[in-house]
Structures are given as C-alpha cells and as structure tokens.
C-alpha positions as CSV (number, residue, x, y, z in Angstrom):
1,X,-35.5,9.8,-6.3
2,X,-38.0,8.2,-8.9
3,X,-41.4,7.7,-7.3
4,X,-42.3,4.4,-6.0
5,X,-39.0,4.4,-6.0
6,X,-37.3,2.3,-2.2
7,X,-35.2,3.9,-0.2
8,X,-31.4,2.6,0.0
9,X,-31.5,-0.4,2.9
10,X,-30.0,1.7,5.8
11,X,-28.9,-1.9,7.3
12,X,-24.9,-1.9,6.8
13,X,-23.6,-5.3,4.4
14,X,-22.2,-7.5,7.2
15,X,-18.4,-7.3,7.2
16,X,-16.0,-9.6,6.1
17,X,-13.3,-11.5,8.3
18,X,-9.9,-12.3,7.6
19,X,-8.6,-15.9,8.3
20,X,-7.0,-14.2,11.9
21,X,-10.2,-12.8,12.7
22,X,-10.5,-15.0,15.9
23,X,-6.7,-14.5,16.5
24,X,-6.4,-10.8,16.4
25,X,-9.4,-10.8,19.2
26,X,-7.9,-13.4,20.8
27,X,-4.9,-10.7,21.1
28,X,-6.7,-8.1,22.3
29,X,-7.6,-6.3,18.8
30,X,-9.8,-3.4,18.7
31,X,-11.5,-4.4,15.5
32,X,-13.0,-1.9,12.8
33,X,-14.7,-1.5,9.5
34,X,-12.1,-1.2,6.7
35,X,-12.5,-1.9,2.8
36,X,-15.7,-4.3,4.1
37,X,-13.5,-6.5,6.0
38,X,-13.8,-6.1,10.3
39,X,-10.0,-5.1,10.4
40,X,-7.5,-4.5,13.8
41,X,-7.0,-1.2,14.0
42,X,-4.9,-1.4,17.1
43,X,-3.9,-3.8,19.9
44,X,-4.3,-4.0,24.1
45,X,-1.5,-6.4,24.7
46,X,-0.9,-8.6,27.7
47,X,1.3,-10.7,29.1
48,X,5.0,-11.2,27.4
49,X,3.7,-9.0,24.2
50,X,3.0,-6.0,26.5
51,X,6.6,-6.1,27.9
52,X,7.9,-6.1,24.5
53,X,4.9,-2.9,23.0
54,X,3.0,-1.2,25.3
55,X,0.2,-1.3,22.7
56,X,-1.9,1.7,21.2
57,X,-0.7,3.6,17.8
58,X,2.4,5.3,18.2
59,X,4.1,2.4,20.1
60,X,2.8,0.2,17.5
61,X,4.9,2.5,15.0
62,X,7.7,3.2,17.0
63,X,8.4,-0.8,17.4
64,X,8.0,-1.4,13.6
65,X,10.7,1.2,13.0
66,X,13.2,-0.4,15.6
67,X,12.1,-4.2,15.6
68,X,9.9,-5.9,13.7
69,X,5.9,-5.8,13.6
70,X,3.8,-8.5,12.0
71,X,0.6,-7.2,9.8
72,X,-2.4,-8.9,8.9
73,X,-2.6,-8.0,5.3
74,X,-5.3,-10.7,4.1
75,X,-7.8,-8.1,3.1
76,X,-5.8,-7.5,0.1
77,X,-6.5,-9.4,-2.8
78,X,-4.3,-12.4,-4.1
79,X,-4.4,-13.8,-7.6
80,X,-2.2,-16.2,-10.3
81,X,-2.6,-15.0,-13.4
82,X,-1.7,-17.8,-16.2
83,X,-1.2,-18.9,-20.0
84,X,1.4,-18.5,-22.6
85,X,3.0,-15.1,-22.9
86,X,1.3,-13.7,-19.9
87,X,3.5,-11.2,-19.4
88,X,3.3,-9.4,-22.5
89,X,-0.6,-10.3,-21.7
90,X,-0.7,-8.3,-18.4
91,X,1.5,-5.3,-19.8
92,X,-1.0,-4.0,-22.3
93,X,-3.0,-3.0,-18.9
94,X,-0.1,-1.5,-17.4
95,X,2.6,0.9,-17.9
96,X,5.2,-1.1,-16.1
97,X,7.9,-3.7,-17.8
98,X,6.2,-7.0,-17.3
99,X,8.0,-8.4,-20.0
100,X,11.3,-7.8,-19.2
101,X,10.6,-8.9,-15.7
102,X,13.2,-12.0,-14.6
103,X,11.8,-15.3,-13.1
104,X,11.6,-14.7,-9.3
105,X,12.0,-10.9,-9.6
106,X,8.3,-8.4,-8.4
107,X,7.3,-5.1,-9.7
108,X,5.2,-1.9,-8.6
109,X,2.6,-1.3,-11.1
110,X,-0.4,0.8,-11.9
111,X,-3.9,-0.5,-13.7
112,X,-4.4,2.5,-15.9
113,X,-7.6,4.1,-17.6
114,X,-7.2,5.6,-21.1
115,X,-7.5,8.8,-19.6
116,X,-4.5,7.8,-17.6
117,X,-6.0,7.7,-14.8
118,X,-4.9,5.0,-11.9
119,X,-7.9,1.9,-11.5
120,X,-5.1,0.4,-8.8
121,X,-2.0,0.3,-8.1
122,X,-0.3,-3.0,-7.1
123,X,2.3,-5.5,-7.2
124,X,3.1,-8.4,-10.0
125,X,5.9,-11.1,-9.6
126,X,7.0,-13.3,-12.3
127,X,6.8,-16.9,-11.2
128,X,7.8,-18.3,-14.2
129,X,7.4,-18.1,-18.2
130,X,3.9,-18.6,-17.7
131,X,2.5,-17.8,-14.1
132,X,2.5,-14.1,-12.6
133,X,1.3,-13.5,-9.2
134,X,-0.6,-10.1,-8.1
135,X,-1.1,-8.7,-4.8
136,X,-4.3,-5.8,-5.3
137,X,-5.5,-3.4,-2.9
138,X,-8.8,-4.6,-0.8
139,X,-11.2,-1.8,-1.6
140,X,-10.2,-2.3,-5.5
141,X,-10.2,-6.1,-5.9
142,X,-13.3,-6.6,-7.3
143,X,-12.9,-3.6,-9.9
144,X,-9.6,-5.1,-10.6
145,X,-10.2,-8.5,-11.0
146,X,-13.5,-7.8,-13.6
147,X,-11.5,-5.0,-15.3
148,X,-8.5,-7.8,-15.7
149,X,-10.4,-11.1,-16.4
150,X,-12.2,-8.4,-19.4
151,X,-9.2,-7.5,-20.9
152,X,-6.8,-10.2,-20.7
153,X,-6.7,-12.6,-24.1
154,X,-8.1,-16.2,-24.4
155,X,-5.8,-19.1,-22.9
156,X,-4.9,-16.5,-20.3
157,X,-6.5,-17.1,-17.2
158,X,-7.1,-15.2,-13.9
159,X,-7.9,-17.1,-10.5
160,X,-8.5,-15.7,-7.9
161,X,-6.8,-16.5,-4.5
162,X,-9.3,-17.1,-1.6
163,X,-7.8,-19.5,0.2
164,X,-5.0,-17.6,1.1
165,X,-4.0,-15.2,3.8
166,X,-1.3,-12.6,3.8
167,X,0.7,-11.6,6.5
168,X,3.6,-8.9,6.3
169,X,7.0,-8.6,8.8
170,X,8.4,-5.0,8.6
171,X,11.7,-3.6,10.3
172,X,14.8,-3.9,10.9
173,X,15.3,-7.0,12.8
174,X,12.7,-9.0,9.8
175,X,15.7,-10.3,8.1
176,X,16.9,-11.6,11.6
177,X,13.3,-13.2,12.8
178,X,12.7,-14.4,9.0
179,X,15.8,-16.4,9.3
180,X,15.0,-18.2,12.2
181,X,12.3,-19.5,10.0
182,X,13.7,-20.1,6.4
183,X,17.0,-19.6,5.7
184,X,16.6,-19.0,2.1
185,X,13.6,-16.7,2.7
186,X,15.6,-14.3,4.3
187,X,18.1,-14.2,1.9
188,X,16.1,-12.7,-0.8
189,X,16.9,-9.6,-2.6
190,X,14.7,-6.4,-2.2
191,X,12.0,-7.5,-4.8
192,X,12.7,-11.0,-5.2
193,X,10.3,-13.3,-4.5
194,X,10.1,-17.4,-4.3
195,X,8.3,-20.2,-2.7
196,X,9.8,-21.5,0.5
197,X,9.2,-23.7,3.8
198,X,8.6,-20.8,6.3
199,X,8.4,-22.7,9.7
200,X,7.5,-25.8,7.5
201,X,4.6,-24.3,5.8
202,X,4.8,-23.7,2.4
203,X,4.6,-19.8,1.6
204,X,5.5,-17.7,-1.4
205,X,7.6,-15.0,-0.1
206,X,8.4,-11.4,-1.7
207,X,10.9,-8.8,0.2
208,X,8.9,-5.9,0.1
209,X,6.4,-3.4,2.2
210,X,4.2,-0.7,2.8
211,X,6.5,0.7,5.7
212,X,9.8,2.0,4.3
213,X,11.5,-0.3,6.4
214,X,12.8,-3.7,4.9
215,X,10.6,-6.5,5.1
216,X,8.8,-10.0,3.7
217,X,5.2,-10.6,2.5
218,X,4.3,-14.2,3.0
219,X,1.4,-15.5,1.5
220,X,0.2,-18.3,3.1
221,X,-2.8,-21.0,3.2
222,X,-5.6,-19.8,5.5
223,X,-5.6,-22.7,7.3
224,X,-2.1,-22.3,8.3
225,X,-2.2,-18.9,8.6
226,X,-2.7,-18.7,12.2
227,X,0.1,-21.3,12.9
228,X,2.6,-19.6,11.2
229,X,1.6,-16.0,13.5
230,X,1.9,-17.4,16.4
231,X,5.5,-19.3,15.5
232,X,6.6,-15.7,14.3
233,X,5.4,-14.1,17.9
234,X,7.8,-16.4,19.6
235,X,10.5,-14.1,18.6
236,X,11.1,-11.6,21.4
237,X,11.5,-9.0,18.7
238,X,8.2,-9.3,17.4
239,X,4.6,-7.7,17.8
240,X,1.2,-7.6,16.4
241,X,0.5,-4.2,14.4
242,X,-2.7,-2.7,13.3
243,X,-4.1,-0.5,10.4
244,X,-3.6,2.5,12.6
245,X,0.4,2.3,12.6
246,X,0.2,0.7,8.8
247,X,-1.3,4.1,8.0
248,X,1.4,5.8,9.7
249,X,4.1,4.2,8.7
250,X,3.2,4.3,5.1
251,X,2.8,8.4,5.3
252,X,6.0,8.5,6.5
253,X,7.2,6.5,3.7
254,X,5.6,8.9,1.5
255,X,3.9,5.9,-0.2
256,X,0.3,6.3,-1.7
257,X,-2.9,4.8,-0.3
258,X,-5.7,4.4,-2.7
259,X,-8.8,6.4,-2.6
260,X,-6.7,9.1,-0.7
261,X,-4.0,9.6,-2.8
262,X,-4.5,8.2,-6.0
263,X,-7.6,7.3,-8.1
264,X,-9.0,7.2,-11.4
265,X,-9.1,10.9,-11.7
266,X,-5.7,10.8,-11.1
267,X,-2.8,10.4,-13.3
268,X,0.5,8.9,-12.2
269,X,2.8,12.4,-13.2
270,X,0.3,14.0,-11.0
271,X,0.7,11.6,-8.4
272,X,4.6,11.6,-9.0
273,X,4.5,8.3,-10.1
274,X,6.1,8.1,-13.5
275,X,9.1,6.6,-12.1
276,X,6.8,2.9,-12.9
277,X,6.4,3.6,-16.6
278,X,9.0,1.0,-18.2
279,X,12.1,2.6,-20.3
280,X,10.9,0.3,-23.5
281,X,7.0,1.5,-22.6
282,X,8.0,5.1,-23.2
283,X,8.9,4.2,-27.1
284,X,5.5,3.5,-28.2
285,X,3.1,4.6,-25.0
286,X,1.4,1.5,-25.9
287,X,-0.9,1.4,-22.6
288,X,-4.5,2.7,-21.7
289,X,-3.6,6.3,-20.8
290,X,-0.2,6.1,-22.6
291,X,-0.4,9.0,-25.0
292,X,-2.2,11.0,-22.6
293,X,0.8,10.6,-19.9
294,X,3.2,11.7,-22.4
295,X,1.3,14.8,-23.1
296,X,1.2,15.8,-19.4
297,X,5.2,14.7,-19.6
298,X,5.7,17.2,-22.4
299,X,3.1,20.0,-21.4
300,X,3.0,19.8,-17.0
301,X,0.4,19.1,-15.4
302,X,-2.0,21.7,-13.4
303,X,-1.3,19.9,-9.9
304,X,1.2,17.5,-7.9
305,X,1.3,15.3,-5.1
306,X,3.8,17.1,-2.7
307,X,5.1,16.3,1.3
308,X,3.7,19.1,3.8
309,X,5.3,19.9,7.0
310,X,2.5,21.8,9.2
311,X,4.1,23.9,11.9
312,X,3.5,23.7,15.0
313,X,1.7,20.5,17.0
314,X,-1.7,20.4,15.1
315,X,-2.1,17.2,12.4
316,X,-4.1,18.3,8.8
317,X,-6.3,15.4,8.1
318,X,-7.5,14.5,4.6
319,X,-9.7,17.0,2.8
320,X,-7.8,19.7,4.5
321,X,-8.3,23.0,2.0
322,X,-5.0,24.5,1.6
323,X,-4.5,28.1,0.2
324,X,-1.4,30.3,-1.0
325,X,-0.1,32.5,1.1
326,X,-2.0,35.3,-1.0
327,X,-5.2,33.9,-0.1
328,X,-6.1,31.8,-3.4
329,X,-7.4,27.8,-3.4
330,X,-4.0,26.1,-3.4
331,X,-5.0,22.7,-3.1
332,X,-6.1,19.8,-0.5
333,X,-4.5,17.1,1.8
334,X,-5.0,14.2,1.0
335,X,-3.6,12.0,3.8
336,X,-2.0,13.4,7.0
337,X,-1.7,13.0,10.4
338,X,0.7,12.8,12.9
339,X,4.4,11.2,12.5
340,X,6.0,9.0,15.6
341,X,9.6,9.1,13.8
342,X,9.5,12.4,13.2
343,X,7.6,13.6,16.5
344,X,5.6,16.1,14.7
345,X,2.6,16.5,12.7
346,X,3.0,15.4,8.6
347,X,0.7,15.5,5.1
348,X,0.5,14.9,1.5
349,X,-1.1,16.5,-0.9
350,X,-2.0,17.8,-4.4
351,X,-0.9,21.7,-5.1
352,X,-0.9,24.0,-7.4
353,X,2.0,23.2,-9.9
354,X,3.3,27.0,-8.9
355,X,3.3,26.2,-5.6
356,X,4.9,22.6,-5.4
357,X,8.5,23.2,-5.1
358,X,10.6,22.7,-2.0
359,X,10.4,25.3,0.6
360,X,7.4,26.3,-0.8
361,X,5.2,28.3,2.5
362,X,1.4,27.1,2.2
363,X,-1.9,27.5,5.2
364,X,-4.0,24.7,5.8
365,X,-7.0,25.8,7.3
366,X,-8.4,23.3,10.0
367,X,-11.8,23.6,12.2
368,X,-11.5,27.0,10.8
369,X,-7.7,28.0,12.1
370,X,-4.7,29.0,9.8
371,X,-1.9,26.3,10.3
372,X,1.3,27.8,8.1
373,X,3.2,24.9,6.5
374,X,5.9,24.4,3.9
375,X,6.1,21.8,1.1
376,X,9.4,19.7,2.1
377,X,10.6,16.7,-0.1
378,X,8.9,12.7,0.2
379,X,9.9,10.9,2.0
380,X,9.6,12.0,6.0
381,X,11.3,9.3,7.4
382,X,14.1,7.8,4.7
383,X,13.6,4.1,3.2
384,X,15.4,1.6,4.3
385,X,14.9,-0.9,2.0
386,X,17.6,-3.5,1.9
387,X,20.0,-3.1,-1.5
C-alpha cells in the first residue's frame, strides 16, 4: 500500500433486490448475498406449499426433477440489442451462428477474449431481422454490457433491460402448468422463443433452463412480476426454489456456472465447450480468440473440464486439489457437492489432459483426507430437454 494511501472501506456495498424481494420473504426465504443482489437461497414453506415441498435443499431439488419449481432468475441481466444487420453485428463477439439464427429460434453463446478466453457465457434469441434479445449472467453484466456497447458498430444499439424480471419454470410437469396459462407458450419448441399473454400479462417466453429438465423462461415487467408468481403457485404442482437447488440441479446437468467453471482464463475446448462454435465460423475463425481455438483444436490442450464421481459419502467442494494416483498435482474441482438424483456426492473439474478419460481413478484431498474418485462422463443425471 502507497503511503497516505486509505484503507479499502470495510463497510460491505448494500445489496441489491430483485423485483420479488418482498415476495420471496413473504414465503419464507432465507435470503443471501449472491452476485450483489440479496438472493433466496432456500425456502421454510407453510401452509398448502409445505404439503406439496417440505422445504430445505434437497427437497427443493427432488420436486424440480418430478414437478415443477419456479426460480427467481431476475438477477441476471436482460438486454435488446438493435439496428440493421444486428446479427452479423453481435457474431463478430462471438463464436456462435447468429446469423444464421431463424426469427423466433435462441442460441447458447460465449463472449470471447482474443486469447479465447470466455468474458460470459449466455443466451441470444433472434426477435426479428433487426432486434436480438440476451439473457447475461448477474456477476458479468456490467463487464458484458461495456464490453458489448464498445464493440458493437454505429446504428446498433444496446439497451439495457431494468424494468424487467425473470422468472424460470423447470420440470416435467412445466409444459402442463405453462399451458394452463398460455396455450401457445407451452407449445414452443426447445429453443424457440416468442412473445405471448402468460396469465394475461404480456411476457417473452424461451423453452429453455439451467436444470436439465425441460422448462420456460419468462421475462416479464417488474411490476407484474409478482402477479404472475403467485398465479403460477396456484398450480398444485408448483413450488418456489432457491439458488441452493439451482446449483444442484445445474451440476447435475453438467452445465457450467461462471467464475467456477469457466472464465476468462479459460478457453471453451478446455471447458468442453466447442460444441457452440458455428459450422460456417470454423471457415474463417473470424472471432476474438478464433485462431487461437483452432490451434488448441489442432494441437490439445494441457487440461479439461471432466465429471468426478468421489466414492464414498464425502462431497469435494470447489478448489478441491486433486492428484494422480502416483502422487503428482492432477488438477482442481471446480464445482461439487452433493447430488439428490443421484443420492451420492458429484464434481467437476479441470485435469490433466492424461488423466481425463473415462474411468480414469483420481484422489481428492479434503480437510486433509484422501477421497479416491473416478472421472465418469457429463452429465450425472441425463437431460431431458423436450425434442
């Protein structure tokens, strides 16, 4: 530290709040800290809800995988992009076909460095010739939206959505409760998205989700936002679901959280994520990190993402060191913890690229103890993503 120089303020920024703030207390929320917004984390249900979830984590899981759970998702951040050609616009950021993208059709994409490294992942759907709507992750959206509103051309325009909320139905009975609500919102195809009257509010709807499960995203007005949570409650097979069954839903999806599992020191064939690079991109690599992708395509890559299965009952958390069986630095967890479906303790993470094949026997070493694991395929629990 400089002389003279202040000391950081230890007084915390005051948090955030989502447009349900009051309604997720009003539910019996135990609220945390997450991305700078105060964020439920888990609920103490009562009355007709607790019949339905007895409440805490693993219930909260266990429902989304045979019901349906509703998620407050309005952290994230919402934005039109706009202006002629905007797709072509948007895809010199990104390694994904925007272009080629059909009117009413979304797409998984990756903000890249030119090291190839990932800035954000997140999702764009085509409104139209000249509107595309993205859905960023919370603890990125500022990054994002300077990075984008810096690199896009003149006449194309980002704005920011603030006055929306975003809520998110997951599992198998979505389809059913999203019908009792708009017909032609519950017939959309995996990754189609459109406006629609959802209980009479007007919402732009994507089938999509972080769970693995099939599922809607409904953006919505913040004003209405509460309305239309409460009308999807009234369905007996629905329940409120925090960030603590989110997390472990997703890990059993094998899906990527940002900051744990990919960042800008990460590349997407480390991450396993070359699957989003368009057919058409790969002729000219024309995207920040393009030509650096295609070397790690032609030459490998020292590391990879890879599922872990820890024996026995003990969960590896995130920085968990794991080693080769012949004692060397094999690599670290990045996100683990314990999977309801699967009744048994799960992790991802980056190994050496020696070690990342199926089968492969790997230690994690946590508080100090040996756990032997094995590398097993992504995902745990199989998608089941309507097709």
């Amino acid at each position: 530290m400089a002389q003279n120089a202040l000391p950081d303020d230890p007084t915390p920024a005051p948090l955030h709040t989502v447009p349900l703030d009051a309604w997720h207390r009003r539910l019996g929320a135990r609220m945390v800290a997450f991305a700078g917004y105060a964020m439920p984390v888990q609920y103490d249900l009562s009355g007709d809800l607790a019949t339905r979830c007895r409440g805490g984590v693993m219930a909260e899981h266990l429902h989304t995988r045979a019901a349906a759970g509703l998620f407050d998702v309005s952290h994230m951040g919402q934005a039109m992009v706009t202006g002629p050609d905007v797709a072509t616009a948007l895809e010199r950021l990104v390694p994904g076909d925007i272009a080629g993208l059909k009117p009413n059709r979304q797409r998984y994409t990756l903000l890249t460095n030119e090291a190839g490294g990932i800035i954000d992942d997140l999702m764009v759907a085509r409104l139209d010739a000249d509107r595309l709507f993205i859905v960023v992750n919370a603890s990125r959206k500022e990054t994002d939206f300077t990075h984008l509103a810096a690199n896009l051309p003149a006449g194309v325009t980002l704005q920011v959505q603030e006055d929306r909320a975003l809520l998110a139905l997951q599992g198998p009975a979505a389809a059913q409760v999203m019908a009792g609500l708009s017909a032609e919102a519950a017939a959309l195809p995996f990754m189609g998205v459109g406006r629609f009257a959802v209980a009479g509010i007007d919402c732009l709807v994507s089938r999509s989700g972080y769970t693995g499960e099939d599922g809607f995203e409904i953006s919505v007005p913040a004003a209405q936002a509460e309305a239309l949570a409460d009308r999807m409650l009234q369905d007996a097979a629905v329940v409120p679901i925090g960030l603590g069954a989110r997390d472990s839903l997703r890990l059993e999806a094998g899906l990527c959280l940002y900051g744990n599992d990919i960042d800008e020191l990460t590349s997407p064939v480390e991450a396993g994520l070359t699957w989003v690079i368009g057919k058409r991109r790969k002729m000219d690599w024309d995207f920040p990190g393009g030509l650096a992708m295609r070397d790690q395509l032609d030459n490998g890559v020292p590391r990879r993402r890879v599922g872990i299965r820890p024996d026995g009952r003990t969960p590896a958390r995130a920085q968990t060191t794991i080693v080769a069986d012949d004692g060397t630095e094999a690599g670290v967890v990045t996100s683990g913890g314990f999977g309801p479906s699967i009744n048994g303790p799960i992790a991802m993470g980056y190994v050496r690229k020696d070690l990342a094949d199926d089968g492969t026997k790997l230690n994690l070493i946590v508080r100090g103890k040996t756990i032997p694991a094995t590398v097993v395929p992504l995902p745990f629990v199989p998608h089941r993503y309507v097709r």
